[in-house]
C-alpha positions as CSV (number, residue, x, y, z in Angstrom):
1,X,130.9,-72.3,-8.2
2,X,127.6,-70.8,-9.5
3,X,126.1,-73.4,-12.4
4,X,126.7,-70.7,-14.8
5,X,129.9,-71.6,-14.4
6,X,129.1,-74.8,-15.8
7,X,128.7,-76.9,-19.1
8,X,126.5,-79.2,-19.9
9,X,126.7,-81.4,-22.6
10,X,123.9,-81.8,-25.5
11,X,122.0,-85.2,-25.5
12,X,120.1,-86.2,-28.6
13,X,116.7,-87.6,-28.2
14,X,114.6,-89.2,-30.3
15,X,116.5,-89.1,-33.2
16,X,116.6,-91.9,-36.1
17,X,113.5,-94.0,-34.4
18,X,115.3,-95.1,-32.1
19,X,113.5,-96.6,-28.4
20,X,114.5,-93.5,-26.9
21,X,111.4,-91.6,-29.0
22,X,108.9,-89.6,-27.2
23,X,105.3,-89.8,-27.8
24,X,102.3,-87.5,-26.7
25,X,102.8,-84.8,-24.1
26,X,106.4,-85.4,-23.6
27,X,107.3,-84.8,-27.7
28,X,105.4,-81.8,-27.6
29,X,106.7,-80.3,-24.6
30,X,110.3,-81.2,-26.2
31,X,109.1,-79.7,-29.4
32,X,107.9,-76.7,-27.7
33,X,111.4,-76.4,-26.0
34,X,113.0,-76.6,-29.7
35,X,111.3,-73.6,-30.8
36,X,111.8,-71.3,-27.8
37,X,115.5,-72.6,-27.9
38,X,115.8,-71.3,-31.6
39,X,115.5,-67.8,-30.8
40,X,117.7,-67.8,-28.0
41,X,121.0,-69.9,-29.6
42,X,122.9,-66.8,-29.7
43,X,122.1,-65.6,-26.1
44,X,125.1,-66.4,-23.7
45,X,124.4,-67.4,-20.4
46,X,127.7,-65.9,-19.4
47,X,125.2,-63.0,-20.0
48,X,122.7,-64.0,-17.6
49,X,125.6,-64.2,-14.4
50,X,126.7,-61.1,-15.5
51,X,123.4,-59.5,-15.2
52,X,122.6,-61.1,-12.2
53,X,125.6,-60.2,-10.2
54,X,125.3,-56.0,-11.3
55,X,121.6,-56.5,-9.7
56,X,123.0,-58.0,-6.5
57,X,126.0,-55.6,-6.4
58,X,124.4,-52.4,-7.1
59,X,127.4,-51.4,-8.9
60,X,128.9,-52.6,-12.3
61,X,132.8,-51.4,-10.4
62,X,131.6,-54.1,-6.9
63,X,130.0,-56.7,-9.8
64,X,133.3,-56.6,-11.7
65,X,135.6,-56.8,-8.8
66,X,133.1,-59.9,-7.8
67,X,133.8,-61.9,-11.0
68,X,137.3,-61.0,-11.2
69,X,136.9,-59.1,-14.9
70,X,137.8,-55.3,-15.8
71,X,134.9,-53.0,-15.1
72,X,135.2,-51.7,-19.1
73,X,134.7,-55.3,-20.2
74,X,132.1,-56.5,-17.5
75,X,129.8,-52.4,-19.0
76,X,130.4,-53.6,-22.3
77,X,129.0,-57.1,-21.7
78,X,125.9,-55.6,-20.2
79,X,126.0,-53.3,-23.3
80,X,125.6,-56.3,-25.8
81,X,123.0,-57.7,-23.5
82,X,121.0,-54.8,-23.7
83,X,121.4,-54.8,-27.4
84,X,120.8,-58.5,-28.1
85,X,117.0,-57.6,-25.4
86,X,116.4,-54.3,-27.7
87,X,116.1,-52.7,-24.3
88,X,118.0,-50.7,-21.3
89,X,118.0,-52.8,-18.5
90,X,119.8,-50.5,-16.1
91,X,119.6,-46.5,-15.2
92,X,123.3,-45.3,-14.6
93,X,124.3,-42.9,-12.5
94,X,127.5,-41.5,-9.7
95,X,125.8,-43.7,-7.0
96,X,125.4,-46.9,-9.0
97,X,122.7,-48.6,-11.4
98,X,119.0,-49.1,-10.9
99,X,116.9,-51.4,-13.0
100,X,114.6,-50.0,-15.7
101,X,111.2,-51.1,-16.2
102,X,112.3,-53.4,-18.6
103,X,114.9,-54.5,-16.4
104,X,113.1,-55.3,-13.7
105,X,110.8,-57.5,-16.1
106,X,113.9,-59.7,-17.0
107,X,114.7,-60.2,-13.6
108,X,111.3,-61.6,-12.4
109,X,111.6,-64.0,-15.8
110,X,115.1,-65.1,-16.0
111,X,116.2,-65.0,-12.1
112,X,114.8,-68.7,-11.6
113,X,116.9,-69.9,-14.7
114,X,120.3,-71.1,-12.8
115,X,118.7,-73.0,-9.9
116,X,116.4,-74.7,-12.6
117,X,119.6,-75.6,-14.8
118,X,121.8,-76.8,-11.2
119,X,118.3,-78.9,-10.7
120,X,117.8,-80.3,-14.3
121,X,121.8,-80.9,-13.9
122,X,121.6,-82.9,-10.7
123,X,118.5,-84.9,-11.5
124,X,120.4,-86.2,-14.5
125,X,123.6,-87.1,-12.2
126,X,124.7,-89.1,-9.4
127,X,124.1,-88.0,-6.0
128,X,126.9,-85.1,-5.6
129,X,130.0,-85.8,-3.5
130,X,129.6,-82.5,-1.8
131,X,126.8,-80.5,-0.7
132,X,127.4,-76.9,0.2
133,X,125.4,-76.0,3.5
134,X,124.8,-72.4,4.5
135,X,124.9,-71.8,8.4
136,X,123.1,-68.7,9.8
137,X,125.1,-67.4,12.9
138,X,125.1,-68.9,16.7
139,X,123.6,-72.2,15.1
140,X,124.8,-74.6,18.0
141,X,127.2,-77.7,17.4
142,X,124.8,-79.7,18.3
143,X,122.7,-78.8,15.1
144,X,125.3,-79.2,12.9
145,X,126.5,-82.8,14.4
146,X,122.6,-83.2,13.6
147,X,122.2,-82.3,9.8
148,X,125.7,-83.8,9.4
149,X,124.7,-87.1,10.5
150,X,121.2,-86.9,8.7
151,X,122.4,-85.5,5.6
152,X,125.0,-87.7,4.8
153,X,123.7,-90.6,6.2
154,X,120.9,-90.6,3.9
155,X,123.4,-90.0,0.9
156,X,124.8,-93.1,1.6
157,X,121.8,-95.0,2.0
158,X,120.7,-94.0,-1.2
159,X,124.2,-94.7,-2.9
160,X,124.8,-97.9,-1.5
161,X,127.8,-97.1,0.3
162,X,129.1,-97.1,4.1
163,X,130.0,-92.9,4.0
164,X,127.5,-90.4,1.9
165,X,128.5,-87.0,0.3
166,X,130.7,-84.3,2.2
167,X,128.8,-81.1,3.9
168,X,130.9,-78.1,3.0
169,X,129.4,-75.6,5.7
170,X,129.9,-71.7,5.2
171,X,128.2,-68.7,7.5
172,X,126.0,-67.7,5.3
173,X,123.5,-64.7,7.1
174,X,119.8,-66.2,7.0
175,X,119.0,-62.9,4.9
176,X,121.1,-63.8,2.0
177,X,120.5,-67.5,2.0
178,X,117.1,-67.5,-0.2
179,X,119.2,-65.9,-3.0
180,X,122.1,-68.4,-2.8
181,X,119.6,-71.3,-3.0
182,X,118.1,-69.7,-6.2
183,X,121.4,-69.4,-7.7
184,X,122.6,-72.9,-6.8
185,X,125.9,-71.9,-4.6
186,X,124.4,-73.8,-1.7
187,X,122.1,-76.8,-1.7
188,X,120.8,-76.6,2.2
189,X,120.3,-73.4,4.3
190,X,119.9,-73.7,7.9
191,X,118.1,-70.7,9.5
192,X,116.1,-69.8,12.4
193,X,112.0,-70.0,11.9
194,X,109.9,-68.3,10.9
195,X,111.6,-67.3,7.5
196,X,109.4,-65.4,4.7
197,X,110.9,-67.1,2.3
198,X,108.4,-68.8,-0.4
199,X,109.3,-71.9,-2.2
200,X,111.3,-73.4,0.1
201,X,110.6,-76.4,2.2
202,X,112.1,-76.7,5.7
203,X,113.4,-79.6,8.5
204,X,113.4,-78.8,11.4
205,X,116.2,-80.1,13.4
206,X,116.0,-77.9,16.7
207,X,113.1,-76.7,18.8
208,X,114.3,-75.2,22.3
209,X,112.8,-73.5,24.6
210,X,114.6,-69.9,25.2
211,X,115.8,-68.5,28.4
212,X,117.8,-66.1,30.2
213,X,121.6,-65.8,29.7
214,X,123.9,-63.6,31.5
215,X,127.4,-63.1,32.4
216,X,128.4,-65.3,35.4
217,X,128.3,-62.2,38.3
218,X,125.6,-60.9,37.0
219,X,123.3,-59.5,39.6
220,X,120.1,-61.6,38.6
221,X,122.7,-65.1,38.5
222,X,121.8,-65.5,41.6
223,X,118.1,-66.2,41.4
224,X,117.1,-69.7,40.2
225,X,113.9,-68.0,38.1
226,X,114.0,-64.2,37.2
227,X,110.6,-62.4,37.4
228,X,109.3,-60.1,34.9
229,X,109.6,-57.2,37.1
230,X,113.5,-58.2,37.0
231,X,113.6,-58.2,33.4
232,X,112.0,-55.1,33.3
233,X,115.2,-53.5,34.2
234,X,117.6,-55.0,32.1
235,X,118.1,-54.3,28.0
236,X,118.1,-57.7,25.6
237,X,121.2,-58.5,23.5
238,X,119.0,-59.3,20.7
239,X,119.9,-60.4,16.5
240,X,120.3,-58.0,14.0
241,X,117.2,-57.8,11.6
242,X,119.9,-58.9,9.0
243,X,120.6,-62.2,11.0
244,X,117.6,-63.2,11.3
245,X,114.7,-62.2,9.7
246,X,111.5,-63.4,10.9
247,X,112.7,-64.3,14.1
248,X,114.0,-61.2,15.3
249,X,110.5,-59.5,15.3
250,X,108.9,-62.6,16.3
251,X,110.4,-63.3,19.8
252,X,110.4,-59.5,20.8
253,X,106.4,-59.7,20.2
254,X,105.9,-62.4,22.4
255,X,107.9,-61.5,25.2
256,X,105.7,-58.2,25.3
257,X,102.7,-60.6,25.3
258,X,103.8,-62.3,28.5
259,X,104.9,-58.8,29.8
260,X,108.1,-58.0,29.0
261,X,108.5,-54.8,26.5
262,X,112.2,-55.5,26.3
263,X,114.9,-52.2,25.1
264,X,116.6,-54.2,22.3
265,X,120.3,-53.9,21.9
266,X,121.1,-55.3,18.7
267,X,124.1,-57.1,17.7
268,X,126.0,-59.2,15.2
269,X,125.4,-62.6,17.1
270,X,127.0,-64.0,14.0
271,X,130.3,-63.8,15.7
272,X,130.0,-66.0,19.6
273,X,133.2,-64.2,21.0
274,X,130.9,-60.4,20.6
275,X,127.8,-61.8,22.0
276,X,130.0,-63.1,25.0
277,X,132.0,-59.6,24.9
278,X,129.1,-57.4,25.2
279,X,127.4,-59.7,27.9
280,X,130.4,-59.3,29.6
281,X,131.4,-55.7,29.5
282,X,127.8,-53.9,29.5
283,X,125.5,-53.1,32.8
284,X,121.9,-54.4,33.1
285,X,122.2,-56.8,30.0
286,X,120.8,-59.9,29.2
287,X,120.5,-62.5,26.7
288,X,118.0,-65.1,25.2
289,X,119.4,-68.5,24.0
290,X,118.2,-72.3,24.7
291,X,119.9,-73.6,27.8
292,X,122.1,-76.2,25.7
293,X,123.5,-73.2,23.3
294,X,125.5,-72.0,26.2
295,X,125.9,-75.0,28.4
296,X,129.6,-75.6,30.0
297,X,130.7,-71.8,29.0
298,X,132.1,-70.7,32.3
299,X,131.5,-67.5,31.9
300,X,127.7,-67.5,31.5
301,X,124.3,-68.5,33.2
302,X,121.4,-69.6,32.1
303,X,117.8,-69.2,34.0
304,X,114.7,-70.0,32.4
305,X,111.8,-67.4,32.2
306,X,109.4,-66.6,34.1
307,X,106.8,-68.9,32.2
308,X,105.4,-71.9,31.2
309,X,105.0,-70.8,28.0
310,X,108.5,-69.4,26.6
311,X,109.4,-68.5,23.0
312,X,111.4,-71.1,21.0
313,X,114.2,-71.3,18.9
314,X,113.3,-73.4,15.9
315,X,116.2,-73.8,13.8
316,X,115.3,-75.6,10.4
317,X,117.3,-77.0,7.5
318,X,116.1,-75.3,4.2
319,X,116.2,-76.3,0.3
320,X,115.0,-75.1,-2.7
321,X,110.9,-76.6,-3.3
322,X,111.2,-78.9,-6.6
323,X,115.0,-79.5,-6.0
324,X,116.5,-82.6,-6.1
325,X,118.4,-81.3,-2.3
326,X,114.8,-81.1,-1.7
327,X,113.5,-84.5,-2.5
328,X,116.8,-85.4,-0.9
329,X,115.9,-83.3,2.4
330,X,112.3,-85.0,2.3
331,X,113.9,-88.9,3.0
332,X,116.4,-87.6,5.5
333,X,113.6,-86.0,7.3
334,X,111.3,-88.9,7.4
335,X,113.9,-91.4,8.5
336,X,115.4,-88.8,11.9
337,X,111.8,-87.7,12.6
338,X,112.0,-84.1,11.9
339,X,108.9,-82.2,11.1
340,X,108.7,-81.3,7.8
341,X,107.1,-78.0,6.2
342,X,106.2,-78.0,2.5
């Protein structure tokens, strides 16, 4: 549930001289708040999902069927916002909507609004019973077993108790993660590094070395170390930019720095049984994983690379920067010893 979806009581402050007063900076910044809150009491932030969720869909018929309302009522919502504004914020036409220039302005101001409400929510409230994790694809067990204990381990150090909040983990593609952690629907991300992704703040939980995997009769299985000139021949099963962003260019670079210009054949690795299927059922085809992603599967090999120097997979938990998941993220990572990014 996006906080939108959420209401949050008033709480009076500082009202008949009461303890609770603030002095100096504090009363002003409250006052300040009063007054820009004055011209927006009327403004619904039913509005603001609404808005939000046309942008992402591209269509006001994918962003009604999305939030579950009539595509005549979700237009004439965006209608009244545009009224209340005094501006268009969309250009319609037969394939969809496009942001005006004004639209585009309202974005960039009001798209931070819902993850700073989830976060001014939870720093006010106890530590949540359940914290919804996204999970890019082919993360191994092992990481999750990780973040798992980490996570909630560190919940329950900090509430006092013998068992910490719940991890609800969802695939969520690394490429759409960044926009679920702005909107509040998850509180951790885990992705492969590098990520372009400013204002988060990342753990990392994983760094492996990659190597070669292959179907089990394979004609290379044989060989206890592949050389370049073996590679050469052979295509690499390799993510889908969508995937993994960042990474997917990354590892292809450095592999053609040590001297292998690998012929990418791309795939949605965020489903095991087709990465297995294609290693399987296509000539001269290899893959790159670390050795304990594919350890005990019968049906493939692992050989390292010809190098001392291989590419790694660094797979990192992520959270919002300023968030209390953040802060939260922070003490777990001090206490299990993984490195922390700012």
């Amino acid at each position: 549930m996006s906080v939108l979806d959420e209401r949050v009581g008033a709480i009076p402050l500082g009202h008949g001289g009461s303890d609770d007063t603030l002095d100096g900076p504090a009363h002003d910044g409250v006052g300040r708040a009063v007054t820009h809150a004055e011209h927006v009491d009327d403004f619904d932030m039913r509005h603001l999902r609404y808005f939000l969720t046309v942008v992402r869909a591209g269509t006001v018929s994918g962003a009604a069927q999305e939030l579950r309302i009539s595509q005549p009522s979700l237009s004439q919502q965006i209608r009244r916002l545009e009224r209340r504004i005094g501006a268009p914020l969309f250009i319609r036409s037969s394939r969809g909507v496009e942001l005006t220039a004004g639209g585009r302005a309202f974005l960039k101001e009001i798209q931070g609004i819902p993850g700073q409400l989830r976060s001014a929510i939870a720093a006010a409230a106890p530590t949540p019973l359940v914290w919804p994790v996204g999970v890019c694809g082919g993360a191994p067990a092992e990481v999750l077993a990780e973040v798992q204990n980490g996570l909630t381990g560190q919940g329950a150090r900090e509430a006092g108790h013998e068992t910490g909040p719940r991890l609800r983990m969802r695939s969520v593609s690394a490429a759409d993660q960044l926009e679920l952690l702005q909107h509040g629907e998850i509180a951790f991300g885990i992705v492969r590094l590098p990520v372009n992704a400013p204002g988060l703040v990342r753990a990392v939980v994983w760094d492996e070395p990659l190597g070669v995997v292959m179907r089990a009769d394979h004609p290379l299985a044989s060989r206890p170390r592949p050389t370049w000139a073996d590679l050469a021949t052979q295509r690499l099963l390799w993510y889908d930019e969508g995937c993994a962003p960042g990474y997917a260019d990354t590892v292809p670079a450095q592999l053609a720095a040590l001297g292998w210009n690998a012929a990418l054949h791309p795939i949605d690795q965020d489903q095991q049984a087709l990465f297995v299927h294609a290693l399987q059922t296509t000539a001269e085809l290899v893959a790159l994983r670390p050795q304990l992603a594919v350890q005990g599967d019968p049906q493939l090999v692992w050989r390292p690379l010809p190098t001392e120097s291989a590419p790694r997979e660094r797979l990192a938990v992520t959270a919002l920067g300023g968030s209390r998941a953040a802060r939260f993220l922070g003490r777990a990572a001090a206490r299990h010893g993984w490195h922390y990014l700012a």
